[in-house]
VMD Tcl script that builds the backbone (N, CA, C; Angstrom):
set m [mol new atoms 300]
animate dup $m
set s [atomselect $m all]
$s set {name element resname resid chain x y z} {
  {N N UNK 1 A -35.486 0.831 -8.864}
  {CA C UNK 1 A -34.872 2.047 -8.384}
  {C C UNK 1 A -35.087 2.144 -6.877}
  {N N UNK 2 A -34.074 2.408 -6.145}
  {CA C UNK 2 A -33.998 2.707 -4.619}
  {C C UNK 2 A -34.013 4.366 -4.534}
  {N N UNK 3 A -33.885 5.104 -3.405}
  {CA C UNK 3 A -34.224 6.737 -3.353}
  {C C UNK 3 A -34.286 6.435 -1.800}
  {N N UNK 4 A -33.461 6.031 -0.607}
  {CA C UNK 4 A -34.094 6.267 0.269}
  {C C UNK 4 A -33.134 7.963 1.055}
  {N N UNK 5 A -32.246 8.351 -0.197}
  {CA C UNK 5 A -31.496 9.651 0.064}
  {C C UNK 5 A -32.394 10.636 -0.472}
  {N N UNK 6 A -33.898 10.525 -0.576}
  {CA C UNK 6 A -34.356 11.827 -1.297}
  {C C UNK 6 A -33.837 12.642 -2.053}
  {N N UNK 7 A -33.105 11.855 -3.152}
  {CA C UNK 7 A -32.400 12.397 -4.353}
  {C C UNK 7 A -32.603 13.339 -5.547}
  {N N UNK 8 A -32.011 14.215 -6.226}
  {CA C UNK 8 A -33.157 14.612 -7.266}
  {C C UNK 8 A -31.945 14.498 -8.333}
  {N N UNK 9 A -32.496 14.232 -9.683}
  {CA C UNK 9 A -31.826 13.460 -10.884}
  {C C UNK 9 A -32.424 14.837 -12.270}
  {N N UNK 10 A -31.166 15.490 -12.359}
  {CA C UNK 10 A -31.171 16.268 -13.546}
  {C C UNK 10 A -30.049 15.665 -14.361}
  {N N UNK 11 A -30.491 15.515 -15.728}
  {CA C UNK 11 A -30.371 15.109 -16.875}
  {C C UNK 11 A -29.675 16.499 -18.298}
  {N N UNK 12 A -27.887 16.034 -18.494}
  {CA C UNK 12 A -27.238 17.301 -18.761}
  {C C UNK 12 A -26.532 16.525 -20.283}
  {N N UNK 13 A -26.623 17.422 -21.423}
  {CA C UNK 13 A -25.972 17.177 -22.281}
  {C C UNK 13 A -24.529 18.160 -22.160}
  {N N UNK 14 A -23.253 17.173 -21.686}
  {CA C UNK 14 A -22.207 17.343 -21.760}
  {C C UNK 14 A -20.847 18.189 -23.048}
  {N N UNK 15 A -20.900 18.577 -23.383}
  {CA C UNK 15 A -19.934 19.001 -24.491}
  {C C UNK 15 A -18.804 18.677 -24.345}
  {N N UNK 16 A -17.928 17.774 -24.454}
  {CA C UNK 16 A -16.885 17.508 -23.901}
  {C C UNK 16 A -15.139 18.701 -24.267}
  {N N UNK 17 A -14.653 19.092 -23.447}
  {CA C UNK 17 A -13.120 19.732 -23.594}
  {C C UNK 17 A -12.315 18.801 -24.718}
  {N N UNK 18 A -12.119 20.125 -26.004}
  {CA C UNK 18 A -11.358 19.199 -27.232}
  {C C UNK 18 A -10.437 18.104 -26.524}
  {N N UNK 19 A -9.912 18.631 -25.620}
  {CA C UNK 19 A -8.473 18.096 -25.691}
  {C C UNK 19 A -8.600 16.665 -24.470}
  {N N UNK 20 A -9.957 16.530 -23.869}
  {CA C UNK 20 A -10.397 14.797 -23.393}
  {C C UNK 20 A -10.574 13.938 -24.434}
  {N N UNK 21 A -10.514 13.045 -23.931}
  {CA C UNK 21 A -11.168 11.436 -24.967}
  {C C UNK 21 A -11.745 10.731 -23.999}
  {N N UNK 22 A -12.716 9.569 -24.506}
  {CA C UNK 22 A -13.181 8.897 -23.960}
  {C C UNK 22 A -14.696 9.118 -22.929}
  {N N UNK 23 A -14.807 8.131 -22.125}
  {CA C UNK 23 A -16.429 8.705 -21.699}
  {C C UNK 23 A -16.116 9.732 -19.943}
  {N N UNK 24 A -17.095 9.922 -19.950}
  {CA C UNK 24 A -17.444 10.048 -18.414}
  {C C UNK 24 A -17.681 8.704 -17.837}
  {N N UNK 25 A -17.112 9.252 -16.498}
  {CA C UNK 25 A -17.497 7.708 -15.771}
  {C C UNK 25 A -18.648 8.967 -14.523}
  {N N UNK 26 A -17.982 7.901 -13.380}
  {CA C UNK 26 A -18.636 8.173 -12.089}
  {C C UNK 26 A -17.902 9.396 -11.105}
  {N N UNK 27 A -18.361 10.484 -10.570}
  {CA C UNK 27 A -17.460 11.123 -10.092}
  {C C UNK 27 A -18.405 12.178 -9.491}
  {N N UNK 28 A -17.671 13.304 -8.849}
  {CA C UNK 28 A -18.831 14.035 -8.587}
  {C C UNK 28 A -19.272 15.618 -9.164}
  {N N UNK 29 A -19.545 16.248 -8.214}
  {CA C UNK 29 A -19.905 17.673 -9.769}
  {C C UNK 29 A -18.389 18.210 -10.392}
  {N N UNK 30 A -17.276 18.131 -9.338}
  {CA C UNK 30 A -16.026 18.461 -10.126}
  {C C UNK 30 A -15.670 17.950 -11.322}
  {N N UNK 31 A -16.096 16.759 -11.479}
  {CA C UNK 31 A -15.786 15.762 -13.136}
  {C C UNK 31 A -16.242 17.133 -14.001}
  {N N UNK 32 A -17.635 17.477 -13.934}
  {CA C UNK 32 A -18.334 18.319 -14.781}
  {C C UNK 32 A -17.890 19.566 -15.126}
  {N N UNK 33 A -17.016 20.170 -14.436}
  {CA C UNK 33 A -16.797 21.605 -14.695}
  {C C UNK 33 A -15.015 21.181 -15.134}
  {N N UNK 34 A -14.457 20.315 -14.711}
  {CA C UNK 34 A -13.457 19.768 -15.355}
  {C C UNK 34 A -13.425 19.368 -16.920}
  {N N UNK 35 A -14.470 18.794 -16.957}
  {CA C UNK 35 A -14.548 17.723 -18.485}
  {C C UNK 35 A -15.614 18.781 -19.595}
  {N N UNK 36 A -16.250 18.968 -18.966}
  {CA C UNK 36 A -17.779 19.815 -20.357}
  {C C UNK 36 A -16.841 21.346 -19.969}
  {N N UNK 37 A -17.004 21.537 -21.503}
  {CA C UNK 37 A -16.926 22.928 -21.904}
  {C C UNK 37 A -18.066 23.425 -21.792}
  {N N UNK 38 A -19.578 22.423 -22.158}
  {CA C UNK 38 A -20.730 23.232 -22.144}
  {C C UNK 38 A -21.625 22.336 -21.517}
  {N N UNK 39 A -22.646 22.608 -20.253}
  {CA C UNK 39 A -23.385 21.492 -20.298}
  {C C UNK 39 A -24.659 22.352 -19.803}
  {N N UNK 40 A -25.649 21.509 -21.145}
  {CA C UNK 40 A -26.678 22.013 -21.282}
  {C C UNK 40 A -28.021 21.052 -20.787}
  {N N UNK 41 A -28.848 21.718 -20.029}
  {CA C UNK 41 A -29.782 20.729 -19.481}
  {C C UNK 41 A -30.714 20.230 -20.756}
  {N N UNK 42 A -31.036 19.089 -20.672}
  {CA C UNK 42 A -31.632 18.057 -20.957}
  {C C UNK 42 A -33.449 18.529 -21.275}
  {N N UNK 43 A -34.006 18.714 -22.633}
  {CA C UNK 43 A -34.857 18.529 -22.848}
  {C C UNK 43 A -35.578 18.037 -24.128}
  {N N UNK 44 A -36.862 17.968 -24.570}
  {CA C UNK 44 A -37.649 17.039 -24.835}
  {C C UNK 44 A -37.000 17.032 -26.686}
  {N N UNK 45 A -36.875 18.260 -26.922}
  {CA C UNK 45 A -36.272 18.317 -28.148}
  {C C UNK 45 A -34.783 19.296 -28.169}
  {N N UNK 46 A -33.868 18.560 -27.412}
  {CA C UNK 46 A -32.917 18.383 -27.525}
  {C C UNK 46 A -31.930 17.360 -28.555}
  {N N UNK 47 A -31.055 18.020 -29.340}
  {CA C UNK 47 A -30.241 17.563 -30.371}
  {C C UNK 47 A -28.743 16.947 -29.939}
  {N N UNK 48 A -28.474 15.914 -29.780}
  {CA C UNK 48 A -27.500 15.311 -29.347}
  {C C UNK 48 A -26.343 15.215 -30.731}
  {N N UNK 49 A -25.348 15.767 -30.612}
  {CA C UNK 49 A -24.756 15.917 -31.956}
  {C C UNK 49 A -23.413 14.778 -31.978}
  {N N UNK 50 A -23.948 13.580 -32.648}
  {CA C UNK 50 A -22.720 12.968 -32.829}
  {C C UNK 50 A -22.117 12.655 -33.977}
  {N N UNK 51 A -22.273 13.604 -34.908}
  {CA C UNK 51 A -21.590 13.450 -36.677}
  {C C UNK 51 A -20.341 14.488 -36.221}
  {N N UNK 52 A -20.327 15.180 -35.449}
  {CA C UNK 52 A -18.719 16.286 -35.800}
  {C C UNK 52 A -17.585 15.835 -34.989}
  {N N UNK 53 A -16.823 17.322 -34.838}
  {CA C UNK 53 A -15.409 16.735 -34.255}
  {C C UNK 53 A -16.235 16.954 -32.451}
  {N N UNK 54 A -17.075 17.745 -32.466}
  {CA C UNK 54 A -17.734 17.734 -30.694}
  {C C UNK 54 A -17.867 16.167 -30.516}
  {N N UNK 55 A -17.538 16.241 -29.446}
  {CA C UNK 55 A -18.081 14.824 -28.328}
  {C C UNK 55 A -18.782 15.102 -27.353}
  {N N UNK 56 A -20.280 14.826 -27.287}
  {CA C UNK 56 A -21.265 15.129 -26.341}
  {C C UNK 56 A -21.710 13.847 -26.034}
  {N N UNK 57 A -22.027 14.284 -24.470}
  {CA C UNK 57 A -22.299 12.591 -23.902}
  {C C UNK 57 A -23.355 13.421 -22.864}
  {N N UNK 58 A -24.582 12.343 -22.386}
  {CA C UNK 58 A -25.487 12.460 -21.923}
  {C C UNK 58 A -24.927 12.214 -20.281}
  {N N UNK 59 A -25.632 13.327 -18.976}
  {CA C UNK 59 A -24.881 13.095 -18.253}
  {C C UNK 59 A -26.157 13.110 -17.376}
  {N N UNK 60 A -25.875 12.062 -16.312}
  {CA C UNK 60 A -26.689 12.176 -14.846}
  {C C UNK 60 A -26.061 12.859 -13.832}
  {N N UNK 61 A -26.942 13.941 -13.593}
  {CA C UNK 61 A -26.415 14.424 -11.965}
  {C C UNK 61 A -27.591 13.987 -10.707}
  {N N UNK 62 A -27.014 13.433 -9.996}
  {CA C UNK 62 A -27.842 13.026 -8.694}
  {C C UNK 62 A -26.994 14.217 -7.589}
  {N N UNK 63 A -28.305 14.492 -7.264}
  {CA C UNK 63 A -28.081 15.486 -5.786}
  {C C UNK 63 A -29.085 14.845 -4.773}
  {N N UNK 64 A -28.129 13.757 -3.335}
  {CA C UNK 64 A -28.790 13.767 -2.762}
  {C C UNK 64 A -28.944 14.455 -1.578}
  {N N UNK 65 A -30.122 14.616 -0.462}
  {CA C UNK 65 A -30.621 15.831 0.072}
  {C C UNK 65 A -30.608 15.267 1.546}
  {N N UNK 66 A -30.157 13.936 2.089}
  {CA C UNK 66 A -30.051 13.502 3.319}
  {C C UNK 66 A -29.074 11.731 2.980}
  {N N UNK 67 A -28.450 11.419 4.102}
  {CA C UNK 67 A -27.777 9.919 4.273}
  {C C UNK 67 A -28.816 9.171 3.430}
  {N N UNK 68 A -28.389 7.870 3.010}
  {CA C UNK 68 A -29.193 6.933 2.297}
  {C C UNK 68 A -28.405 6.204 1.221}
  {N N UNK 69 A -29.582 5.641 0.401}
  {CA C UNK 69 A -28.715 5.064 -1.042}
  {C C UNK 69 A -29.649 5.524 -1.701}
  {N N UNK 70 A -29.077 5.726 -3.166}
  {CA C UNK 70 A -29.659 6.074 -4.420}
  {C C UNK 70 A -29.443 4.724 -5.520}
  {N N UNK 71 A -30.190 3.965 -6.133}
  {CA C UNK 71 A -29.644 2.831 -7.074}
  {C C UNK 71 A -30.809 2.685 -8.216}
  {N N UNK 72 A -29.926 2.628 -9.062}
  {CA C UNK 72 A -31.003 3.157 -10.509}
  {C C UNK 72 A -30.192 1.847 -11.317}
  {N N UNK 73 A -31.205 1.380 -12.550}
  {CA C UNK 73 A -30.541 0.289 -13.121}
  {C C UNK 73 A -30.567 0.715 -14.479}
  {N N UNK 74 A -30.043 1.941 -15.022}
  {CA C UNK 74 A -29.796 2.692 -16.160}
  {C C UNK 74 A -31.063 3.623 -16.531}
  {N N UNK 75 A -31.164 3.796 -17.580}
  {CA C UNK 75 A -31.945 4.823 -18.009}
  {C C UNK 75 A -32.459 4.579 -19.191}
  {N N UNK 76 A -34.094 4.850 -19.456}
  {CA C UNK 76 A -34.845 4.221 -20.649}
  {C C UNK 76 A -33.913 5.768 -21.425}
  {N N UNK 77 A -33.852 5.387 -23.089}
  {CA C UNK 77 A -33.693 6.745 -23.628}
  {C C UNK 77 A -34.659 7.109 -24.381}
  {N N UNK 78 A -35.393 7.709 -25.335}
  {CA C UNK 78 A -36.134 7.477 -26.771}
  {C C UNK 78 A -35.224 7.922 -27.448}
  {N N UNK 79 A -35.842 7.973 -28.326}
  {CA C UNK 79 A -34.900 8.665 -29.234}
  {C C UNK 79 A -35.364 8.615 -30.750}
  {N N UNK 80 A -34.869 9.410 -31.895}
  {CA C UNK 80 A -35.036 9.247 -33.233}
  {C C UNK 80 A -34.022 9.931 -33.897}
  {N N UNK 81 A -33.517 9.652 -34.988}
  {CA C UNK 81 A -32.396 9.635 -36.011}
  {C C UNK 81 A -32.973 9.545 -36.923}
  {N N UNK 82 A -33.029 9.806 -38.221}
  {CA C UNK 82 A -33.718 9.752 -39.052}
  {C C UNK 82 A -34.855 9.203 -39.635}
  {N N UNK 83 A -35.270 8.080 -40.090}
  {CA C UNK 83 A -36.468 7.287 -40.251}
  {C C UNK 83 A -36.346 6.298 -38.704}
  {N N UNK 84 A -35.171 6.252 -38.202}
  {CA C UNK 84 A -35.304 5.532 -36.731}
  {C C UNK 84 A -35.675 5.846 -35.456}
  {N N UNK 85 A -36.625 5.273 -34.995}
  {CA C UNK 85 A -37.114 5.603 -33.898}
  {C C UNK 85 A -36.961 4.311 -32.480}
  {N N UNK 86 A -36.803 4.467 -31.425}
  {CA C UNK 86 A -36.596 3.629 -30.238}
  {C C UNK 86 A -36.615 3.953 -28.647}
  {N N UNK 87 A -36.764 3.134 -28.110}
  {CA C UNK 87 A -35.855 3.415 -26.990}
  {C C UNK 87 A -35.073 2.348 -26.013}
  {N N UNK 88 A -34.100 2.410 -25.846}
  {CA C UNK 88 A -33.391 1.623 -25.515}
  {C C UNK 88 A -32.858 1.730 -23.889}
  {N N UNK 89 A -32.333 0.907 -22.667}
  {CA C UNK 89 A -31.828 1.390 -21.664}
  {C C UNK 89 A -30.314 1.806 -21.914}
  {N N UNK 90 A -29.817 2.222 -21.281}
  {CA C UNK 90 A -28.366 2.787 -21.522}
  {C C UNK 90 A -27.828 3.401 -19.892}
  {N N UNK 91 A -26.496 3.591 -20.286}
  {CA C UNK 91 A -26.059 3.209 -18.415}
  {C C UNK 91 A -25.791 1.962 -17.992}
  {N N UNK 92 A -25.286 2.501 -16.763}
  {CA C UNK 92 A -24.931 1.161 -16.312}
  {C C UNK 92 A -25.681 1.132 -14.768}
  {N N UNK 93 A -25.614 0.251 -13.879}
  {CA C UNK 93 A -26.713 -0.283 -12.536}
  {C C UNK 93 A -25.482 0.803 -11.825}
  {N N UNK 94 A -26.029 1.470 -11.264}
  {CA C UNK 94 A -25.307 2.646 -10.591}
  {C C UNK 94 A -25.923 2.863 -8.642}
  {N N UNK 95 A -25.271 2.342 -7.650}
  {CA C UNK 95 A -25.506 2.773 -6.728}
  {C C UNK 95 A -24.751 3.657 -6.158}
  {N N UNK 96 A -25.213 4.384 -4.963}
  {CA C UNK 96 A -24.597 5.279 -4.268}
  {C C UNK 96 A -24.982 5.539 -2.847}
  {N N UNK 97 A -24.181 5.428 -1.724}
  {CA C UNK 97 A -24.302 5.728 -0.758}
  {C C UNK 97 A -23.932 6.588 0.251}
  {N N UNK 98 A -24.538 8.052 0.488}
  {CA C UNK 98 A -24.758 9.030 1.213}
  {C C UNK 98 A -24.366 8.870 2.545}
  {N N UNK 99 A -23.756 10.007 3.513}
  {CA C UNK 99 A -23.912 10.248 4.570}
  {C C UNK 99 A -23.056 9.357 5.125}
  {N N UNK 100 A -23.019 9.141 6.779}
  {CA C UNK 100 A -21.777 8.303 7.484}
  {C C UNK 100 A -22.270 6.516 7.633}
}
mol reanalyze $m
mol bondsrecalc $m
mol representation Tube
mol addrep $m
């Protein structure tokens, strides 16, 4: 992981608008108020619901706070589902570069 934009990384469960398909990509806070009907911050026992007709997708927001780069090479998840337990990376190698 790089940070030399003094970045800060909140972690949002997305609800996606019935009427999208498909994922989130890369974009900036407009994607979010465009695409989630609901987006709820991210915590420890948080329920990610993927049995219904909702489509919720796990979302990164980076806010950075001066010029720089930000570069992260996905994200550990944990996780558990019924008798399954893990954690896996997920994401993709994501850079970004701030300022002129």
């Amino acid at each position: 992981m790089e940070n030399t934009a003094d970045a800060t990384f909140a972690f949002f469960v997305c609800t996606v608008e019935p009427e999208r398909t498909g994922a989130l990509g890369v974009g900036g806070r407009d994607i979010l108020a465009d695409v989630c009907a609901d987006r709820t911050p991210l915590a420890d026992d948080t329920v990610l619901d993927t049995g219904s007709t909702l489509s919720q997708q796990l979302v990164l927001l980076v806010t950075a706070s001066r010029p720089g780069v930000v570069r992260t090479d996905g994200v550990d998840l944990t996780y558990s589902h019924g008798l399954q337990r893990g954690t896996q990376t997920i994401g993709t190698d994501l850079r970004i570069k701030t300022g002129p």
